[in-house]
C-alpha positions in Angstrom: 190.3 -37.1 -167.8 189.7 -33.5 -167.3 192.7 -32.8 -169.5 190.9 -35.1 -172.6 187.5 -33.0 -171.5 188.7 -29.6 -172.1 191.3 -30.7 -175.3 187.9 -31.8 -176.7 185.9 -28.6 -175.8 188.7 -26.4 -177.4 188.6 -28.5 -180.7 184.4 -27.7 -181.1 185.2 -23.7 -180.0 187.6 -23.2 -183.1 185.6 -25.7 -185.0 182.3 -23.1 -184.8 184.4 -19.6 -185.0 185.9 -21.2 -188.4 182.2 -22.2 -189.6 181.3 -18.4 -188.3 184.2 -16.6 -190.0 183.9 -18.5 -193.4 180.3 -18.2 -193.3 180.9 -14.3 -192.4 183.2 -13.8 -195.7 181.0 -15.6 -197.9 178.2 -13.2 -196.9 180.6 -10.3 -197.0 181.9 -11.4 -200.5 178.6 -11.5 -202.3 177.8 -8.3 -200.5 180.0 -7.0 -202.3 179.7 -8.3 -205.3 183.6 -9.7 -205.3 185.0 -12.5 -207.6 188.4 -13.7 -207.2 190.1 -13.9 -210.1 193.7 -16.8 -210.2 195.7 -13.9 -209.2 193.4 -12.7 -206.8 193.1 -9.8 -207.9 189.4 -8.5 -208.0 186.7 -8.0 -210.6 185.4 -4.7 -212.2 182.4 -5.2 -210.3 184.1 -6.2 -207.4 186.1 -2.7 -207.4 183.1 -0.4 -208.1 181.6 -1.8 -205.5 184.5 -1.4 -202.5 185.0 2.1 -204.2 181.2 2.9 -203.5 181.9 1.4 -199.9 185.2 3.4 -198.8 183.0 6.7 -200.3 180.5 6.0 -197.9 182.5 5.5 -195.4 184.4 8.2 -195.5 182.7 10.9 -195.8 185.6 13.8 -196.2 186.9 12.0 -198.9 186.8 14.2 -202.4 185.8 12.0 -204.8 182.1 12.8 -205.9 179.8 9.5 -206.7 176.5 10.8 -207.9 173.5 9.0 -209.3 173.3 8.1 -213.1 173.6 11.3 -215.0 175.4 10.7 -217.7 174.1 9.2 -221.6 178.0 7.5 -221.9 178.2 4.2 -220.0 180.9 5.4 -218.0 182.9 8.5 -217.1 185.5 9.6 -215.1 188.0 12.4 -213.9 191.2 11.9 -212.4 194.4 13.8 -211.2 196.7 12.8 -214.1 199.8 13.0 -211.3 198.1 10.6 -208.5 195.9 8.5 -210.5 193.5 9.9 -207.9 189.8 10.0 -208.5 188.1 13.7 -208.5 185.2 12.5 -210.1 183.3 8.8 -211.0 180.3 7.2 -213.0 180.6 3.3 -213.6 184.4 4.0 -214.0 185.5 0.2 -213.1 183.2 -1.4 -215.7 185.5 -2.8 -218.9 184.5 -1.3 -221.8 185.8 -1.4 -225.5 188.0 2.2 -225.8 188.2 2.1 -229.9 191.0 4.4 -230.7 192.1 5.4 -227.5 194.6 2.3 -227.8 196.8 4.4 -230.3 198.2 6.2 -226.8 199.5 3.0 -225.7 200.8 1.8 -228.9 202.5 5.3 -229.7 204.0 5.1 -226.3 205.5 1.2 -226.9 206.3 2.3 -230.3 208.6 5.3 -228.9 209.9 3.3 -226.1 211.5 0.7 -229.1 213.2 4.3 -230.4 212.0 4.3 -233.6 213.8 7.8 -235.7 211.6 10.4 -236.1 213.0 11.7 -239.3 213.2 8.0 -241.0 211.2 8.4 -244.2 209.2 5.5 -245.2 205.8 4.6 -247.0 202.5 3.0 -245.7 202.0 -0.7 -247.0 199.0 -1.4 -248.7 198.2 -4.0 -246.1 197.9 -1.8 -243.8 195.2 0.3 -245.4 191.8 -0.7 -243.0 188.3 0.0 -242.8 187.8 3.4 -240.5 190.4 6.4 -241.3 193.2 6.0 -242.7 195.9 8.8 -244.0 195.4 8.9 -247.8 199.0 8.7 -249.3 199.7 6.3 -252.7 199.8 3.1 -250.6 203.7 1.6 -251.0 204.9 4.5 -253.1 204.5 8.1 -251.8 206.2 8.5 -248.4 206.0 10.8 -245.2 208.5 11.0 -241.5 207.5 8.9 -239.2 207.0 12.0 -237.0 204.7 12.5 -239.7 202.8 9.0 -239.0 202.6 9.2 -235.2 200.6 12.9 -235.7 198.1 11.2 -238.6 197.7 8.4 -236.1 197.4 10.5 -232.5 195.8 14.0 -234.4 193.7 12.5 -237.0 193.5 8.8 -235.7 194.7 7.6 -238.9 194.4 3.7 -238.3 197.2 3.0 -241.1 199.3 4.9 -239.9 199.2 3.1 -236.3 199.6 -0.1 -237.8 202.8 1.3 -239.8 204.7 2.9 -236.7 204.0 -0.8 -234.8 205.6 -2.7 -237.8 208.4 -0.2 -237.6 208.8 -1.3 -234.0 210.9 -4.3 -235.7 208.5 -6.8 -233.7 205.9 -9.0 -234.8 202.3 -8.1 -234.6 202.0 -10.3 -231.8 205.0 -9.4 -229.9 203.7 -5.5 -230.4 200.5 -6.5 -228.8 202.3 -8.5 -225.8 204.4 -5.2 -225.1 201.4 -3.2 -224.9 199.7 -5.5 -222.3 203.1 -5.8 -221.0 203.4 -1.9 -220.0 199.2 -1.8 -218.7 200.5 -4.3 -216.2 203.9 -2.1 -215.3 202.0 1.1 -215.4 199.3 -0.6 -213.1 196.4 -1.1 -215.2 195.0 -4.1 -214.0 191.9 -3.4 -216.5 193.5 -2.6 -219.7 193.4 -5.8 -222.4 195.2 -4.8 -226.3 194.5 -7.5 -229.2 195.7 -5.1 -231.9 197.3 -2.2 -232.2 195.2 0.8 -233.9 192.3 0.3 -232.2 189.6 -1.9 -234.9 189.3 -4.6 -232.1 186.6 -4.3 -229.6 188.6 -6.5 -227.5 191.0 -3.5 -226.7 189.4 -2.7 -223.4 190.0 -1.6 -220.0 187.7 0.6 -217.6 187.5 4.5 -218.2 189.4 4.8 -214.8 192.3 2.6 -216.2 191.9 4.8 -219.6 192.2 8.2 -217.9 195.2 6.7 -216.5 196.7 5.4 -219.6 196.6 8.5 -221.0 197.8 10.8 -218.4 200.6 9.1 -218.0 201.4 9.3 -222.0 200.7 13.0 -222.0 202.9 13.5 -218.7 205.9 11.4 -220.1 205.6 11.4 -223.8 206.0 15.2 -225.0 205.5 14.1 -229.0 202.2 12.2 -227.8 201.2 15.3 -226.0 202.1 17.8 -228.9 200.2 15.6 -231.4 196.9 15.4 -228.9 196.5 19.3 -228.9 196.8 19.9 -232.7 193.1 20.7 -234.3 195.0 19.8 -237.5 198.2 19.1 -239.1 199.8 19.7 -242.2 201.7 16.4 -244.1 203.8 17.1 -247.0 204.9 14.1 -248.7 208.5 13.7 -249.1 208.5 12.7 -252.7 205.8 13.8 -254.6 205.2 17.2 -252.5 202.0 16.3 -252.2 199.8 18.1 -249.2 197.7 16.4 -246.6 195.7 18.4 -243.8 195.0 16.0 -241.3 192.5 17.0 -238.9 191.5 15.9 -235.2 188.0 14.3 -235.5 187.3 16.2 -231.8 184.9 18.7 -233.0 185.7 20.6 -229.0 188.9 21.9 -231.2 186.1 24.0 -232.7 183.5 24.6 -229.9 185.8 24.9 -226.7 189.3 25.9 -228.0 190.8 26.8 -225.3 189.1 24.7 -222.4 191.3 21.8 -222.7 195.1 21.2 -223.6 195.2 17.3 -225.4 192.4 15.1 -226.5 192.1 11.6 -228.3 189.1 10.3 -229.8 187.5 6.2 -230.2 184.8 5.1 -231.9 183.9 1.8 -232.8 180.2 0.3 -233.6 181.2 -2.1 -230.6 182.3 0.6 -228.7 180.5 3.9 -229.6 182.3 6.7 -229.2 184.9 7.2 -226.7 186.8 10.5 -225.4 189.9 11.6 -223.1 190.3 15.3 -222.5 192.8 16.8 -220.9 193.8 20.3 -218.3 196.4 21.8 -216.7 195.1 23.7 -214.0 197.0 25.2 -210.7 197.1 21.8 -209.0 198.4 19.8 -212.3 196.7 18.2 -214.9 193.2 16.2 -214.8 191.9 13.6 -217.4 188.5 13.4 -218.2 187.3 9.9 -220.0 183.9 8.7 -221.4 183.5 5.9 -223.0 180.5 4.3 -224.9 178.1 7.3 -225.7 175.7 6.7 -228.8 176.0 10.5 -230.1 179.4 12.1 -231.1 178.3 16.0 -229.8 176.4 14.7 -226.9 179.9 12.2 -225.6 182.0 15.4 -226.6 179.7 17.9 -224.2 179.4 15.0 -221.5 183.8 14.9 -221.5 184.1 18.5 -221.8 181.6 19.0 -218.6 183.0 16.3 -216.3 186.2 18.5 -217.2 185.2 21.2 -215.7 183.0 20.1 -212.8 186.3 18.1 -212.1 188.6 21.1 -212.4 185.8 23.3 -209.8 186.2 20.4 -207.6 190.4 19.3 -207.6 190.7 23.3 -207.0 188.5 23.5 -204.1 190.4 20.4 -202.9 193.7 22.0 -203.9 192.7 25.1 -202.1 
């Protein structure tokens, strides 16, 4: 009898701890603001939030949080070795990146091994709305070396589309690469639909951008060559015909010096869209915005997140 008493008063114990601890993790999930996707991973939201919470609670931590400040819907500065965060504004929110996207599909497109020195022409097809490098479509023809600087230097969206067809895969097996290497790279955020960048559903956070494109100017020397060049000079190989293609980054002009590589975005969807990059003594740092409404104003915005990120990494560094 006593036996049956006690088995009974066990079973209601754990029974009311369960209903506490569920009811606990319920409060604590929309605390923070958490959705659980299939794979369990979490939300953007979800991850700005626990972000905000670890800075809070740890109060020696480096990464700087401050209140709204900046015009661009996001921005962010990281430690292009680490992926570590120096410096943070909305940087978990998925945004549209425009342009940006021609660092990921450069970096499939060399991992395929496509020859540099192949000369071939741009299909008329491939000529889209935004800029485009302005060769006889189908007759006059360049390197590809030639293609992937138009595309990374002047953001040339034909010639984008050109290197991925040159990848000998179909538009939609391109694509699935790129999304392929976000996920082995660790970009949870990153989405591709297309490969130069005219979809607005080519998205990821700016923290997931920075990372992108550290990681193709760390491992991918002819990305990194072509992201540093104010312009470059196109001879066709046929007709001998010069093209100057410059890099839409008006910093080239303002800030030469202050930064190593840069890529620009802009899409009506997406605005305009910036990574910088710096070596400094500690390694390089990325600086991203993403989504300011004025070209000079997202340029300064990038530019100083570079360098308040910079003062702060050294002062970590040191």
């Amino acid at each position: 009898m006593c036996l049956a008493v006690v088995a009974r008063w066990v079973v209601v114990v754990v029974g009311v701890f369960a209903i506490i601890f569920v009811g606990l993790r319920i409060l604590y999930s929309r605390d923070l603001n958490i959705v659980e996707h299939d794979d369990g991973a979490l939300s953007s939201s979800g991850k700005q939030e626990v972000f905000k919470k670890g800075l809070a609670e740890n109060e020696s931590s480096d990464y700087v949080l401050p209140v709204k400040t900046l015009h661009s819907k996001a921005g962010v500065v990281i430690n292009a070795n680490t992926g570590k965060v120096i410096y943070a504004e909305n940087a978990f929110e998925v945004l549209p990146m425009a342009s940006i996207t021609k660092l990921m599909s450069s970096m499939v497109a060399i991992d395929n091994k496509i020859g540099l020195e192949a000369v071939v022409t741009i299909p008329p097809d491939d000529y889209t709305i935004g800029g485009n490098l302005r060769i006889v479509a189908g007759r006059e023809t360049v390197s590809v070396k030639d293609l992937f600087y138009a595309s990374i230097t002047g953001s040339a969206n034909n010639a984008a589309l050109a290197i991925a067809k040159l990848a000998k895969l179909s538009e939609v097996d391109f694509v699935s690469v790129m999304n392929r290497k976000a996920v082995e790279l660790g970009l949870e955020s990153l989405h591709f639909q297309e490969a130069s960048g005219l979809s607005s559903n080519n998205s990821g956070s700016a923290y997931d951008v920075a990372r992108m494109a550290g990681y193709a100017f760390l491992h991918y020397p002819l990305i990194m060559d072509a992201a540093s060049q104010k312009e470059y000079k196109i001879t066709t190989k046929n007709t001998k015909r010069e093209h100057i293609i410059k890099n839409p980054n008006e910093l080239f002009a303002r800030a030469s010096g202050q930064f190593v590589a840069s890529k620009t975005g802009y899409l009506d969807e997406a605005l305009y869209c910036l990574v910088l990059a710096k070596n400094t003594q500690g390694g390089m740092i990325v600086a991203v915005t993403l989504g300011n409404a004025d070209k000079q104003d997202g340029e300064n915005e990038t530019l100083d997140l570079l360098k308040k990120g910079e003062s702060a990494f050294l002062g970590a560094v040191n």
